[in-house]
py3Dmol code that shows the C-alpha trace and the ligand (Angstrom):
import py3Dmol

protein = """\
ATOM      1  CA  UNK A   1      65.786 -90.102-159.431  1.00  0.00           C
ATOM      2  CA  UNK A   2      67.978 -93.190-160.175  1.00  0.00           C
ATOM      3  CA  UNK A   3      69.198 -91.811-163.753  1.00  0.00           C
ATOM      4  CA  UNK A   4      72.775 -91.754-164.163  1.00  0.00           C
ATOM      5  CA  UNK A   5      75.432 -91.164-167.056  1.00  0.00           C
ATOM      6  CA  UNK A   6      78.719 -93.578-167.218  1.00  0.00           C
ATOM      7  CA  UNK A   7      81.687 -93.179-169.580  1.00  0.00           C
ATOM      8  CA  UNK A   8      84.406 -95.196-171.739  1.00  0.00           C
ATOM      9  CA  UNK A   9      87.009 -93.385-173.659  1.00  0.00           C
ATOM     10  CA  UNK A  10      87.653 -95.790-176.477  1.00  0.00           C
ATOM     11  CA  UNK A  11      90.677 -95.770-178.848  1.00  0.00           C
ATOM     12  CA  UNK A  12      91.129 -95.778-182.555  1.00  0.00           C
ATOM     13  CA  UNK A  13      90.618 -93.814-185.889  1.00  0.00           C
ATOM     14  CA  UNK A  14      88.592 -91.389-187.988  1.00  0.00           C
ATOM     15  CA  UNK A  15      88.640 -91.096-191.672  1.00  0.00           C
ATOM     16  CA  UNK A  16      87.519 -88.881-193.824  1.00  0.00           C
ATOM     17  CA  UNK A  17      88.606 -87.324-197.143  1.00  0.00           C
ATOM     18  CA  UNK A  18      91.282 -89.793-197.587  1.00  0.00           C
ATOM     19  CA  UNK A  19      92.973 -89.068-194.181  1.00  0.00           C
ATOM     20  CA  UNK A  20      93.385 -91.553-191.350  1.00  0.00           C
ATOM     21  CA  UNK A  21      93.905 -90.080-187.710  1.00  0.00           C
ATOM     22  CA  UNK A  22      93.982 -91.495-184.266  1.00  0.00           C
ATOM     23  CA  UNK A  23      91.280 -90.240-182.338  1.00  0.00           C
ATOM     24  CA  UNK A  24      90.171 -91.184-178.785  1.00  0.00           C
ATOM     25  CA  UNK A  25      86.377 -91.034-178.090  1.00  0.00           C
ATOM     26  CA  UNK A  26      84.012 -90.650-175.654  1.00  0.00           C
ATOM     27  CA  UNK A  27      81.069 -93.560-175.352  1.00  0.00           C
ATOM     28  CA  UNK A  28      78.012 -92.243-172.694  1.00  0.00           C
ATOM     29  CA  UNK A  29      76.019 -94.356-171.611  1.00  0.00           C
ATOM     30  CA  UNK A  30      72.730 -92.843-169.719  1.00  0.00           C
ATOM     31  CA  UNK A  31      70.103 -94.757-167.987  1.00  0.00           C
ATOM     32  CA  UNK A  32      69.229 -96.456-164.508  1.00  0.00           C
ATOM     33  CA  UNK A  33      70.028 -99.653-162.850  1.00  0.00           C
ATOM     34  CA  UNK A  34      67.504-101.602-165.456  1.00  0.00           C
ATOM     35  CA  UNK A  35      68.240 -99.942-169.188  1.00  0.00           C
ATOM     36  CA  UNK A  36      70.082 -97.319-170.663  1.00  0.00           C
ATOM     37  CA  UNK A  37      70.991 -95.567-173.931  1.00  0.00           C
ATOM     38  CA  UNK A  38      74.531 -95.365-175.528  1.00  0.00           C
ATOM     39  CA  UNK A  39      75.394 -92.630-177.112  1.00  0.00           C
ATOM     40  CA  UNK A  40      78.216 -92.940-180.230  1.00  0.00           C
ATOM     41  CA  UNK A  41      79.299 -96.227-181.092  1.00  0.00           C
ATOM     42  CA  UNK A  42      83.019 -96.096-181.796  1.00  0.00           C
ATOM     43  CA  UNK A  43      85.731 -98.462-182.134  1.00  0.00           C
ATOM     44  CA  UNK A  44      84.845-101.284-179.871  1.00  0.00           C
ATOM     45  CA  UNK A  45      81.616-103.250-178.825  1.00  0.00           C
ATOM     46  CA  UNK A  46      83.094-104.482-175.587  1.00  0.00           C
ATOM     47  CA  UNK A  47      84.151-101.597-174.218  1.00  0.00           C
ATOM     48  CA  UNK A  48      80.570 -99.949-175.020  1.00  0.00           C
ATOM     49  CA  UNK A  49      79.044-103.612-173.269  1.00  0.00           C
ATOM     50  CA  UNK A  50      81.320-102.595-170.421  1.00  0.00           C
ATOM     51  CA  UNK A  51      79.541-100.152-169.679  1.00  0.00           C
ATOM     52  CA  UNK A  52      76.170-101.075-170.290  1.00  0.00           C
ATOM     53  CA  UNK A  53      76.650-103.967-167.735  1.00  0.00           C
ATOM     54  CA  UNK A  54      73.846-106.427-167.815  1.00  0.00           C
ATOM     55  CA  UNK A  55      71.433-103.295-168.672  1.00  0.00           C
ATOM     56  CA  UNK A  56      68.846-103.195-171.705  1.00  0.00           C
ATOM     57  CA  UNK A  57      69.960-101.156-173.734  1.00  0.00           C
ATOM     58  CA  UNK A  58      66.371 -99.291-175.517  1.00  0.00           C
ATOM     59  CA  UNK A  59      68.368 -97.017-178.033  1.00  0.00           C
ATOM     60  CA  UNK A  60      71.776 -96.603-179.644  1.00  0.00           C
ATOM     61  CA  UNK A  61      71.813 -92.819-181.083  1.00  0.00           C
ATOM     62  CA  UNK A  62      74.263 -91.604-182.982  1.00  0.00           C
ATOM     63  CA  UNK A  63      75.007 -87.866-182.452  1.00  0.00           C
ATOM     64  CA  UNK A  64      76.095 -87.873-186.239  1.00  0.00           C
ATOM     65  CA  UNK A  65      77.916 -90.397-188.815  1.00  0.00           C
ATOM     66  CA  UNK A  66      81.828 -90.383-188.936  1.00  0.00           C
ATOM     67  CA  UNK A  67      83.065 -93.362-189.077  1.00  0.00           C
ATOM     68  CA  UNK A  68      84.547 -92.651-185.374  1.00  0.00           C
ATOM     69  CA  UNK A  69      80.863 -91.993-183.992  1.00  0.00           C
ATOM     70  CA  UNK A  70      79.196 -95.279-185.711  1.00  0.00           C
ATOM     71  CA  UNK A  71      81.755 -98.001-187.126  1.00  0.00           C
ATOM     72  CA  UNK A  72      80.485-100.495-184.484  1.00  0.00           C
ATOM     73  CA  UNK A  73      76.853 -99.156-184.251  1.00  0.00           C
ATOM     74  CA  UNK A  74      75.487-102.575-186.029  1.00  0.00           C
ATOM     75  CA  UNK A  75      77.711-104.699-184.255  1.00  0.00           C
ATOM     76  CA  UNK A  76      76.827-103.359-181.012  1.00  0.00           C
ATOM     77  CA  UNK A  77      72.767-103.418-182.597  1.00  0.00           C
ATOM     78  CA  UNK A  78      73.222-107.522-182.704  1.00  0.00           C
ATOM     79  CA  UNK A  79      74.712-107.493-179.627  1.00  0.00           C
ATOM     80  CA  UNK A  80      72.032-105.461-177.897  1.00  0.00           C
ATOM     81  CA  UNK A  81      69.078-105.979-180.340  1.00  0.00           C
ATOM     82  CA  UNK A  82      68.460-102.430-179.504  1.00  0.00           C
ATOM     83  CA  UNK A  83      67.659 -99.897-182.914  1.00  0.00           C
ATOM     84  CA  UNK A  84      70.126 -97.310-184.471  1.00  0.00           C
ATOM     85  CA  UNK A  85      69.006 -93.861-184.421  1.00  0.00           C
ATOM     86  CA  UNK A  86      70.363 -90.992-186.518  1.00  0.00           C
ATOM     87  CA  UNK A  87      69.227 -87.806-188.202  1.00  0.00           C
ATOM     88  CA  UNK A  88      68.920 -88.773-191.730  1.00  0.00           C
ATOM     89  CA  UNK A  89      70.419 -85.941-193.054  1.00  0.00           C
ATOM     90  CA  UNK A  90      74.130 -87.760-192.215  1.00  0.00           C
ATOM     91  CA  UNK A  91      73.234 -90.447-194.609  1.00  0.00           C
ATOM     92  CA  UNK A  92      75.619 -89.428-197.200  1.00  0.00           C
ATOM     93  CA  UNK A  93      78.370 -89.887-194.370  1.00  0.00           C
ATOM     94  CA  UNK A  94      76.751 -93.342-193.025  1.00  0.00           C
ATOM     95  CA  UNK A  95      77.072 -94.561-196.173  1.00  0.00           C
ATOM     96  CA  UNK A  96      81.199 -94.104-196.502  1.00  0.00           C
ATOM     97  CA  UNK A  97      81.279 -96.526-193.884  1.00  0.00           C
ATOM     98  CA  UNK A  98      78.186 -99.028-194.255  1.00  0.00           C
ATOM     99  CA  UNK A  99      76.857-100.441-197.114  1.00  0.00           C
ATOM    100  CA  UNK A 100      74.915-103.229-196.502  1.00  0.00           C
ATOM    101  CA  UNK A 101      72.692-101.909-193.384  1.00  0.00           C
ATOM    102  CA  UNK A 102      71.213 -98.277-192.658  1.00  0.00           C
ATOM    103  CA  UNK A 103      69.859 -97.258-189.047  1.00  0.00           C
ATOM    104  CA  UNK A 104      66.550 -97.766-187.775  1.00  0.00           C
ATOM    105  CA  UNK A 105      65.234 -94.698-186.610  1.00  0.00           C
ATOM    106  CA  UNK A 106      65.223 -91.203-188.222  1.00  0.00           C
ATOM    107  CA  UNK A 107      66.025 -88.960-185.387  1.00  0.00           C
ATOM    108  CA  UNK A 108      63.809 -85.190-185.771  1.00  0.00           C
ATOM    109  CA  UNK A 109      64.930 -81.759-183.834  1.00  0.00           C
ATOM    110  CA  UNK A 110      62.926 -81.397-180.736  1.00  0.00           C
ATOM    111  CA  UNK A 111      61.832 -85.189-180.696  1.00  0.00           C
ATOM    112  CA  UNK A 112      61.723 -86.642-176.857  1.00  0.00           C
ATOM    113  CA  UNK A 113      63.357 -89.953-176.071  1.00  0.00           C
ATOM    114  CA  UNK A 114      61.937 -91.769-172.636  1.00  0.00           C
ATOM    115  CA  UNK A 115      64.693 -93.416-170.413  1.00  0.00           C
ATOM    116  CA  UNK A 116      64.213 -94.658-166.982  1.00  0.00           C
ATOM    117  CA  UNK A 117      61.409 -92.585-166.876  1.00  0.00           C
ATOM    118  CA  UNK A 118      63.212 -88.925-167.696  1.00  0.00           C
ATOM    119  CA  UNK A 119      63.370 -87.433-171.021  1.00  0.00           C
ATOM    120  CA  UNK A 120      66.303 -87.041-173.695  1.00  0.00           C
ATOM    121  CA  UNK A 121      65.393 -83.973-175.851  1.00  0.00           C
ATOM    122  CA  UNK A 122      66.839 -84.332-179.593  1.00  0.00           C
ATOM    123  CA  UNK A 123      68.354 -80.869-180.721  1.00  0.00           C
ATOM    124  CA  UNK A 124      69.780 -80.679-184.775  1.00  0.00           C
ATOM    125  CA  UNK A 125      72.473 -78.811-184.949  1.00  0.00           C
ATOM    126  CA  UNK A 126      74.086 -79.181-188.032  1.00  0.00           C
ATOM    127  CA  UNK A 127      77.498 -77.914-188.880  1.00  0.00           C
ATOM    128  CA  UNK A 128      80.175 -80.255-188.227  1.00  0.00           C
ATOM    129  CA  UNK A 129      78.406 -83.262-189.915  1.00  0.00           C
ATOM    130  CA  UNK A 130      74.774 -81.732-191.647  1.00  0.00           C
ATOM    131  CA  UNK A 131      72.900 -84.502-189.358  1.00  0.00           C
ATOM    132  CA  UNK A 132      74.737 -83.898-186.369  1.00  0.00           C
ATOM    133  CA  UNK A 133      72.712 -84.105-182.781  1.00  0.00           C
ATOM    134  CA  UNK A 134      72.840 -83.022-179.691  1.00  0.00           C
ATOM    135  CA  UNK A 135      70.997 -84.696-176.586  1.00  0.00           C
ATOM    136  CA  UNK A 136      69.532 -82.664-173.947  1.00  0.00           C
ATOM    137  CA  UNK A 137      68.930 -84.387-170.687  1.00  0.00           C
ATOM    138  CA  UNK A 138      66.960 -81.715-168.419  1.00  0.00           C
ATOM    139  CA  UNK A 139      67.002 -84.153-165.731  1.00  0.00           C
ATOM    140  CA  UNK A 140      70.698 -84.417-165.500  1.00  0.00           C
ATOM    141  CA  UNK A 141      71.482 -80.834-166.245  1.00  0.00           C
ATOM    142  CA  UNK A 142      73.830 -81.799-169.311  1.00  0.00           C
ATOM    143  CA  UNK A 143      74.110 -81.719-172.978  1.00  0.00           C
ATOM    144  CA  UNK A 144      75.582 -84.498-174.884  1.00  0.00           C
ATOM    145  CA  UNK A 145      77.165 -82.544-177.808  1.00  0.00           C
ATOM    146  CA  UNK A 146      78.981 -85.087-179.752  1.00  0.00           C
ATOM    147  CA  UNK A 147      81.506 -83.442-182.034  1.00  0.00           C
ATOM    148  CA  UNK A 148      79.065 -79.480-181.785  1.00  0.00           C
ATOM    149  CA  UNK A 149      80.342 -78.121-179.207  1.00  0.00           C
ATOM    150  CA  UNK A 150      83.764 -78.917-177.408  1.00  0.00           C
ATOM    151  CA  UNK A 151      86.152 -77.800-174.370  1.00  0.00           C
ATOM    152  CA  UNK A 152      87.504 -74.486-175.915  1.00  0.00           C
ATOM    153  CA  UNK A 153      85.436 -74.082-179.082  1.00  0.00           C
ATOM    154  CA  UNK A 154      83.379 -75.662-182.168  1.00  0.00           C
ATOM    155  CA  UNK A 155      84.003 -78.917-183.573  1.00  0.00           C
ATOM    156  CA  UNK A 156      86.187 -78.986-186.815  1.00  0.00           C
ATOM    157  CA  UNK A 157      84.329 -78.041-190.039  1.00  0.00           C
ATOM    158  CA  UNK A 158      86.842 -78.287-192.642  1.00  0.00           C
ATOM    159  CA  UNK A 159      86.455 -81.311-194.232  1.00  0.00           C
ATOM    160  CA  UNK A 160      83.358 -82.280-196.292  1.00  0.00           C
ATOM    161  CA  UNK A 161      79.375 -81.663-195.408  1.00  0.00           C
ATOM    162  CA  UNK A 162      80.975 -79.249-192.921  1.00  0.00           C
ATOM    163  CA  UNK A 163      80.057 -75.849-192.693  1.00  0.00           C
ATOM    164  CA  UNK A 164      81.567 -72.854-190.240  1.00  0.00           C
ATOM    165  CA  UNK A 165      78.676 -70.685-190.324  1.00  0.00           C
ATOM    166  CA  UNK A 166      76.503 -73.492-189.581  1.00  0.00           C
ATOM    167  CA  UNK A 167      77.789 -74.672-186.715  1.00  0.00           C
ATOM    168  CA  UNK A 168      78.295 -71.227-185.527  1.00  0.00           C
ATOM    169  CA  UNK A 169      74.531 -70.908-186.116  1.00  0.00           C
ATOM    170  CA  UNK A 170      73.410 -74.328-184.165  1.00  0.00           C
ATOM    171  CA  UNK A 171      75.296 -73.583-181.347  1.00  0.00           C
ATOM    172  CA  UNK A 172      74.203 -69.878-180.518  1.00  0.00           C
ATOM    173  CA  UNK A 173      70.649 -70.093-181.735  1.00  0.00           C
ATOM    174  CA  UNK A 174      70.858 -73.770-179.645  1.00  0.00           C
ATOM    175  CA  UNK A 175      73.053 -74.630-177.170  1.00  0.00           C
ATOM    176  CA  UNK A 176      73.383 -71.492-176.213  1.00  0.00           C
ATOM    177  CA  UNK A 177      69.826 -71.230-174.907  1.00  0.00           C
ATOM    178  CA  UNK A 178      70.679 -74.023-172.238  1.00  0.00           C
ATOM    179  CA  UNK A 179      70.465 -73.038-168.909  1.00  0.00           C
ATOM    180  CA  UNK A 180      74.382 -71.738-168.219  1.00  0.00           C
ATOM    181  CA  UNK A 181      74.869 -74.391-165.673  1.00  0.00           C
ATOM    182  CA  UNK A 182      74.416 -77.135-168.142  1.00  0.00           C
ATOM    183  CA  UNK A 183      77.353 -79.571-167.964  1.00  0.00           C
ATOM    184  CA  UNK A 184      78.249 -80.295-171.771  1.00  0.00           C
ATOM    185  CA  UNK A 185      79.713 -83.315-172.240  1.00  0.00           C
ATOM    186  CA  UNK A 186      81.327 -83.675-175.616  1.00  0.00           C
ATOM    187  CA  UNK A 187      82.295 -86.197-178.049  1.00  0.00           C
ATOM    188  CA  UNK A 188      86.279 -86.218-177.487  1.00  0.00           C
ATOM    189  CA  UNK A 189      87.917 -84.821-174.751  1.00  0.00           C
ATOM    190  CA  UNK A 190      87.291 -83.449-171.235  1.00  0.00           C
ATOM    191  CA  UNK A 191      83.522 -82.018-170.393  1.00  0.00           C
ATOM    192  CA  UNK A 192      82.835 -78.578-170.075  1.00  0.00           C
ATOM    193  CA  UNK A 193      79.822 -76.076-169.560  1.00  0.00           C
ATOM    194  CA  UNK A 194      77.443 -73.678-171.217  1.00  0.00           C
ATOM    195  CA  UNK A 195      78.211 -71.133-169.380  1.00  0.00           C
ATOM    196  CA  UNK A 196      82.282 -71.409-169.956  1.00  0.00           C
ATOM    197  CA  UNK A 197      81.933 -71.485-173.456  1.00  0.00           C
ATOM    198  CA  UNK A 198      78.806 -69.224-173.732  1.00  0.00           C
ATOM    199  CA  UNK A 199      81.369 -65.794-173.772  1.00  0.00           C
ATOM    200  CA  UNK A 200      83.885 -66.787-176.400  1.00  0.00           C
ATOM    201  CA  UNK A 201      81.313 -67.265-178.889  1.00  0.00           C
ATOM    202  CA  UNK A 202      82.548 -63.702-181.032  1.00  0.00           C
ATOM    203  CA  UNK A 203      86.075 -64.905-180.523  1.00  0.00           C
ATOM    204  CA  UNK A 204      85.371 -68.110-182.419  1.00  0.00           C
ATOM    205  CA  UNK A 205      83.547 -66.729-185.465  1.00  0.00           C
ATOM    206  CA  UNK A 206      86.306 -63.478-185.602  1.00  0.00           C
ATOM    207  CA  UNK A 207      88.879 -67.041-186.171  1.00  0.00           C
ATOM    208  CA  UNK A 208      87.053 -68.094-188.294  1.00  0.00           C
ATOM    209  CA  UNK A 209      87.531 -71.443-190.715  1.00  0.00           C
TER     210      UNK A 209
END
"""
ligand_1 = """\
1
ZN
Zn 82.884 -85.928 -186.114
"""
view = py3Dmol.view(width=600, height=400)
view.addModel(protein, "pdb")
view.setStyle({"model": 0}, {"cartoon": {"style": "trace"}})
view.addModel(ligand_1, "xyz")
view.setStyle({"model": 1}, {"stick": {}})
view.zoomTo()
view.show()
Protein backbone atom coordinates (compact mmCIF):
# COMPACT_ATOMS: atom_id res chain seq x y z
CA UNK A 1 0.00 0.00 0.00
CA UNK A 2 1.53 3.28 -1.33
CA UNK A 3 -1.02 5.63 0.72
CA UNK A 4 0.60 8.12 2.76
CA UNK A 5 -0.40 11.32 4.90
CA UNK A 6 1.99 14.63 4.70
CA UNK A 7 1.63 17.78 6.81
CA UNK A 8 2.03 21.78 6.76
CA UNK A 9 1.40 23.78 9.82
CA UNK A 10 0.26 27.04 8.35
CA UNK A 11 0.05 30.42 10.17
CA UNK A 12 -2.61 33.00 10.66
CA UNK A 13 -6.09 33.82 12.23
CA UNK A 14 -9.56 32.71 13.27
CA UNK A 15 -12.51 34.88 13.78
CA UNK A 16 -15.46 34.47 15.15
CA UNK A 17 -17.93 36.48 17.26
CA UNK A 18 -16.09 39.60 16.70
CA UNK A 19 -12.71 38.23 18.01
CA UNK A 20 -9.53 37.90 15.98
CA UNK A 21 -6.83 35.30 17.26
CA UNK A 22 -3.67 33.87 15.90
CA UNK A 23 -4.01 30.39 15.34
CA UNK A 24 -1.55 27.93 13.72
CA UNK A 25 -3.12 25.02 11.72
CA UNK A 26 -2.61 21.84 10.58
CA UNK A 27 -3.11 21.14 6.52
CA UNK A 28 -3.09 16.94 5.77
CA UNK A 29 -2.70 15.99 2.85
CA UNK A 30 -3.46 12.03 2.18
CA UNK A 31 -2.96 10.19 -0.96
CA UNK A 32 -0.21 8.27 -3.08
CA UNK A 33 2.48 9.24 -5.42
CA UNK A 34 -0.36 10.16 -8.26
CA UNK A 35 -3.37 12.16 -6.23
CA UNK A 36 -4.31 13.02 -2.94
CA UNK A 37 -6.89 14.80 -0.77
CA UNK A 38 -6.28 17.94 1.44
CA UNK A 39 -7.86 18.19 4.30
CA UNK A 40 -8.67 22.05 5.79
CA UNK A 41 -7.78 24.80 3.70
CA UNK A 42 -6.34 27.53 5.89
CA UNK A 43 -4.42 30.56 5.43
CA UNK A 44 -2.29 29.91 2.45
CA UNK A 45 -2.65 28.13 -1.03
CA UNK A 46 1.06 27.64 -1.46
CA UNK A 47 1.85 26.13 1.44
CA UNK A 48 -1.22 23.59 0.90
CA UNK A 49 0.41 23.24 -3.10
CA UNK A 50 3.58 22.45 -1.19
CA UNK A 51 2.46 19.73 -0.18
CA UNK A 52 0.42 18.40 -2.75
CA UNK A 53 3.55 18.47 -5.07
CA UNK A 54 2.69 17.88 -8.65
CA UNK A 55 -0.23 15.42 -7.31
CA UNK A 56 -4.05 15.61 -8.45
CA UNK A 57 -5.64 16.62 -6.01
CA UNK A 58 -9.55 14.58 -6.30
CA UNK A 59 -11.11 16.35 -3.15
CA UNK A 60 -10.64 19.31 -0.83
CA UNK A 61 -12.87 18.46 2.43
CA UNK A 62 -13.38 20.63 4.91
CA UNK A 63 -13.68 19.03 8.40
CA UNK A 64 -16.05 22.07 9.24
CA UNK A 65 -16.32 25.99 8.30
CA UNK A 66 -14.29 28.54 10.46
CA UNK A 67 -12.84 30.79 8.67
CA UNK A 68 -9.34 29.11 9.83
CA UNK A 69 -10.46 25.62 8.27
CA UNK A 70 -11.74 27.15 4.73
CA UNK A 71 -10.64 30.91 3.96
CA UNK A 72 -8.52 29.63 1.01
CA UNK A 73 -10.72 26.56 0.12
CA UNK A 74 -11.84 28.39 -3.37
CA UNK A 75 -8.60 29.69 -4.03
CA UNK A 76 -6.94 26.50 -3.61
CA UNK A 77 -10.38 24.93 -5.78
CA UNK A 78 -8.99 27.19 -8.95
CA UNK A 79 -5.78 26.22 -8.30
CA UNK A 80 -6.49 22.51 -8.19
CA UNK A 81 -9.86 22.39 -10.09
CA UNK A 82 -10.60 19.83 -7.52
CA UNK A 83 -14.46 20.25 -5.63
CA UNK A 84 -15.11 21.58 -2.02
CA UNK A 85 -16.70 19.23 0.24
CA UNK A 86 -18.46 20.06 3.51
CA UNK A 87 -21.35 18.89 5.66
CA UNK A 88 -23.99 21.33 4.91
CA UNK A 89 -25.06 21.78 8.18
CA UNK A 90 -21.84 24.46 8.64
CA UNK A 91 -23.40 26.62 6.06
CA UNK A 92 -24.43 29.26 8.39
CA UNK A 93 -20.58 29.47 9.33
CA UNK A 94 -19.38 29.22 5.48
CA UNK A 95 -21.31 31.93 4.84
CA UNK A 96 -19.45 34.54 7.50
CA UNK A 97 -16.63 34.10 5.36
CA UNK A 98 -17.87 33.53 1.60
CA UNK A 99 -20.41 35.11 -0.12
CA UNK A 100 -20.16 34.80 -3.55
CA UNK A 101 -19.32 30.85 -3.87
CA UNK A 102 -20.64 27.78 -1.70
CA UNK A 103 -18.85 24.21 -1.82
CA UNK A 104 -19.51 21.56 -4.14
CA UNK A 105 -20.23 18.58 -2.38
CA UNK A 106 -22.54 17.95 0.63
CA UNK A 107 -20.55 15.66 2.76
CA UNK A 108 -23.18 12.74 4.71
CA UNK A 109 -22.07 10.66 8.06
CA UNK A 110 -20.85 7.31 7.06
CA UNK A 111 -20.28 8.35 3.30
CA UNK A 112 -16.90 6.58 1.78
CA UNK A 113 -14.41 8.67 -0.14
CA UNK A 114 -11.95 6.49 -2.65
CA UNK A 115 -8.21 7.63 -2.65
CA UNK A 116 -5.42 5.79 -4.17
CA UNK A 117 -7.48 2.98 -3.99
CA UNK A 118 -8.23 2.93 0.10
CA UNK A 119 -11.19 4.39 1.65
CA UNK A 120 -11.81 7.72 3.75
CA UNK A 121 -14.91 7.05 5.95
CA UNK A 122 -16.94 10.45 6.69
CA UNK A 123 -18.03 10.49 10.48
CA UNK A 124 -20.49 13.82 11.68
CA UNK A 125 -19.71 14.76 14.73
CA UNK A 126 -21.14 17.86 15.50
CA UNK A 127 -20.32 19.96 18.48
CA UNK A 128 -17.65 22.34 17.96
CA UNK A 129 -19.04 23.66 14.59
CA UNK A 130 -22.84 21.72 13.98
CA UNK A 131 -21.24 20.40 10.50
CA UNK A 132 -18.08 19.44 11.82
CA UNK A 133 -16.31 16.03 10.30
CA UNK A 134 -14.14 13.70 11.08
CA UNK A 135 -12.21 11.39 8.47
CA UNK A 136 -11.55 7.89 9.19
CA UNK A 137 -8.81 6.29 7.21
CA UNK A 138 -8.90 2.40 8.22
CA UNK A 139 -6.05 1.90 6.03
CA UNK A 140 -3.77 4.22 7.82
CA UNK A 141 -4.99 3.52 11.29
CA UNK A 142 -5.83 7.35 11.97
CA UNK A 143 -8.57 9.75 12.43
CA UNK A 144 -8.44 13.16 11.04
CA UNK A 145 -10.45 15.06 13.73
CA UNK A 146 -10.22 18.59 12.73
CA UNK A 147 -11.12 20.84 15.63
CA UNK A 148 -13.44 17.30 17.58
CA UNK A 149 -11.13 15.88 19.25
CA UNK A 150 -7.62 17.31 20.34
CA UNK A 151 -4.27 16.43 22.39
CA UNK A 152 -5.73 16.70 25.99
CA UNK A 153 -9.46 17.16 25.40
CA UNK A 154 -12.53 18.49 23.15
CA UNK A 155 -12.32 21.27 20.87
CA UNK A 156 -13.65 24.69 22.22
CA UNK A 157 -17.47 25.07 22.20
CA UNK A 158 -18.06 28.38 23.54
CA UNK A 159 -18.62 30.53 20.91
CA UNK A 160 -21.63 30.29 18.53
CA UNK A 161 -23.30 26.93 16.81
CA UNK A 162 -21.19 25.28 19.54
CA UNK A 163 -22.53 22.98 21.85
CA UNK A 164 -20.68 21.03 25.02
CA UNK A 165 -22.96 18.24 25.25
CA UNK A 166 -22.73 17.71 21.67
CA UNK A 167 -19.43 17.30 21.21
CA UNK A 168 -19.25 15.29 24.28
CA UNK A 169 -21.86 13.11 22.52
CA UNK A 170 -19.92 12.79 18.93
CA UNK A 171 -16.91 11.90 20.40
CA UNK A 172 -17.96 8.97 22.84
CA UNK A 173 -20.79 7.57 20.79
CA UNK A 174 -17.94 8.12 17.70
CA UNK A 175 -14.55 8.38 18.03
CA UNK A 176 -14.55 6.54 20.76
CA UNK A 177 -15.55 3.35 18.95
CA UNK A 178 -12.16 3.54 16.91
CA UNK A 179 -9.96 0.89 17.40
CA UNK A 180 -7.67 2.35 20.59
CA UNK A 181 -4.62 2.31 18.48
CA UNK A 182 -5.98 4.83 16.10
CA UNK A 183 -3.52 7.71 15.67
CA UNK A 184 -5.80 10.97 15.81
CA UNK A 185 -4.47 13.59 14.12
CA UNK A 186 -6.12 16.87 14.92
CA UNK A 187 -6.75 20.16 13.51
CA UNK A 188 -4.13 22.35 15.64
CA UNK A 189 -1.51 21.05 17.53
CA UNK A 190 0.49 17.84 18.10
CA UNK A 191 -1.33 14.26 17.17
CA UNK A 192 -2.48 12.03 19.64
CA UNK A 193 -4.46 8.64 20.04
CA UNK A 194 -7.77 7.04 20.85
CA UNK A 195 -6.67 5.21 23.27
CA UNK A 196 -4.82 8.28 25.31
CA UNK A 197 -7.73 10.25 25.28
CA UNK A 198 -10.33 7.39 25.47
CA UNK A 199 -9.98 7.45 29.74
CA UNK A 200 -10.38 11.13 30.46
CA UNK A 201 -13.59 11.26 28.81
CA UNK A 202 -15.65 11.71 32.60
CA UNK A 203 -12.97 14.19 33.49
CA UNK A 204 -13.89 16.40 30.56
CA UNK A 205 -17.68 16.49 30.90
CA UNK A 206 -17.25 16.81 35.14
CA UNK A 207 -15.23 20.45 33.61
CA UNK A 208 -17.58 21.09 31.87
CA UNK A 209 -18.22 24.45 29.50
ZN1 LIG B 1 -12.83 25.39 14.58
Amino acid sequence: MSLRVDHAVTSGTFSLDGQTFDVDNNVWVVGDDAECVVIDAPHSVDDILAVVGDRKVKAIICTHAHDDHVRVAPALREATVAPILLHPDDRVLWELTHTDYLWDVDLTDDQTITVAGEEIRVLHTPGHAPGAVCLHVPALGCVFTGDTLFQGGPGATGRSYSSFDTIIDSIRSTLLTLPSDTTVRTGHGDSTSIGAEAPHLEEWIAKGS
